[in-house]
C-alpha positions, 0 to 999 in steps of 0.5 A: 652823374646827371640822368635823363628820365625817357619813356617808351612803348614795348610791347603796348606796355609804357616802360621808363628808362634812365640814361646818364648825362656827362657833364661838360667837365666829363666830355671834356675830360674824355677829350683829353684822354683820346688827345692823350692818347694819341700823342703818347703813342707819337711819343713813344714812335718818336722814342723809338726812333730816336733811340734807333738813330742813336744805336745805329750812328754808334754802331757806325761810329765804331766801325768806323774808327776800327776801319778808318779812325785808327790809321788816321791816329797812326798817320798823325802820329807819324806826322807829328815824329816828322815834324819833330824831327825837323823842329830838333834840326832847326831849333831857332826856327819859330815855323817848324816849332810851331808845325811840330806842336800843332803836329803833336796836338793833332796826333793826341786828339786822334790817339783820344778820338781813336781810343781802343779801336784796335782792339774793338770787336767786329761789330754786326749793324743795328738791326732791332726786330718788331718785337724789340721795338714794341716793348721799348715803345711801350716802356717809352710811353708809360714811364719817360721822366718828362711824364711827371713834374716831381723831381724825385720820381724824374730820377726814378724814371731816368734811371729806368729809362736809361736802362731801358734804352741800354737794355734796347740797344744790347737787343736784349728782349728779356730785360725790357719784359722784366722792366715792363712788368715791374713798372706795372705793377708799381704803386705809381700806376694807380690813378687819383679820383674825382673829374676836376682832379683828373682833368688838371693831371691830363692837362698837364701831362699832354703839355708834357709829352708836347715839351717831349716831342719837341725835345725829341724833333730838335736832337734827331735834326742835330743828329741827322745834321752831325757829320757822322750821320753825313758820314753814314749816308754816303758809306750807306749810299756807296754800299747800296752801289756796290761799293765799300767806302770805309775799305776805299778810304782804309787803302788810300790812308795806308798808302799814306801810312807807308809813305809816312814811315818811309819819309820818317825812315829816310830822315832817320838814316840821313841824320844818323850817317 
């Protein structure tokens, strides 16, 4: 690094002093750094709040088949016996066998939807403590698999991700330490020498973490923008207001349900008198 030769009195005595001059190459390579900085911490904030949107709208979305998605599979399911039904007494009906094939598309579509929503377990909110969050932001913003173009070390990190983010949304604080440590003390944490080759590898890392972030903006727009998170804020928004949506829609589909099954009942007993 060049220097620069000053001089100056202490004491009555002439003393000479050396300072260090960066180049222009090592300004800028500071530049980069304090800019790679920042945008790594963005990062890892966008990180963590996109994988806090997407445990939360899961959480919902199982609730929501257990309370409302399951009796809706149960009422298509009836439906589609009804439909049957008369498409059997009017076999040369076109309309009525068109209804009971719609009928039983609708009803299997529910029953895949639905999958085993009876027998899921009650299932508490998504609510991840500071500390949680902490260390998935730092694992974020060290070892996302945008961070680097080799393809093999993209695997590496997608697969460390992967369970990082599933180890996040188990809240499990243990799990996330242990990846954390093993990433640092990992061969892929040493750094290279010399300016030129420094400045190249933060340049395009910063290009990396940008073409991230708008990965990041886009897919939190398409989940916000989904029906389920529409779906979420007006049962979030009615909770707040005292009132239980998901229960409301639960009591209106058995009435819907009972209805069913005695409209089905009642076809049943005419065509077997």
């Amino acid at each position: 690094m060049p220097s620069r030769r000053f001089e100056s009195r202490e004491n009555g005595s002439l003393t000479r002093q050396i300072v260090p001059v960066k180049t222009p190459e090592e300004e800028e390579l500071d530049r980069k750094r304090a800019q790679l900085a920042q945008l790594e911490a963005q990062l890892a904030d966008r990180e963590l709040d996109l994988a806090t949107l997407r445990a939360e709208l899961a959480a919902f979305e199982r609730r929501y088949l257990r309370f409302v998605g399951r009796r809706y599979a149960q009422l298509d399911k009836l439906e589609a016996e009804i439909a049957q039904h008369f498409a059997r007494e009017s076999p040369k009906n076109a309309e009525a066998q068109q209804r009971a094939q719609q009928a039983r598309t609708q009803a299997r579509e529910s029953s895949e939807a639905t999958g085993n929503a009876e027998s899921l377990d009650e299932t508490e909110a998504f609510v991840p403590s500071d500390s949680l969050k902490k260390l998935y932001r730092d694992i974020a913003r060290r070892m996302h698999p945008d961070m680097t173009d080799d393809s093999d070390e993209k695997k590496r990190r997608h697969s460390i991700m992967a369970e990082a983010t599933n180890a996040y949304e188990r809240g499990d604080e243990a799990r996330l330490r242990e990846i954390l440590s093993d990433w640092e003390s990992s061969p892929e944490t040493v750094m290279g020498e010399g300016t030129g080759a420094d400045l190249v590898r933060l340049i395009r890392r910063i290009a990396q973490v940008e073409r991230r972030l708008q990965a990041i903006a886009a897919r939190t727009t398409q989940l916000v923008e989904s029906e389920l998170y529409q779906l979420k804020m007006k049962v979030d928004k009615a909770a707040s207001e005292g009132c239980d949506l998901l229960a409301e829609m639960a009591e209106r589909l058995d009435a819907q349900i009972d209805d069913a099954r005695q409209r089905l009942t009642g076809l049943t007993q005419n065509t077997a008198s």
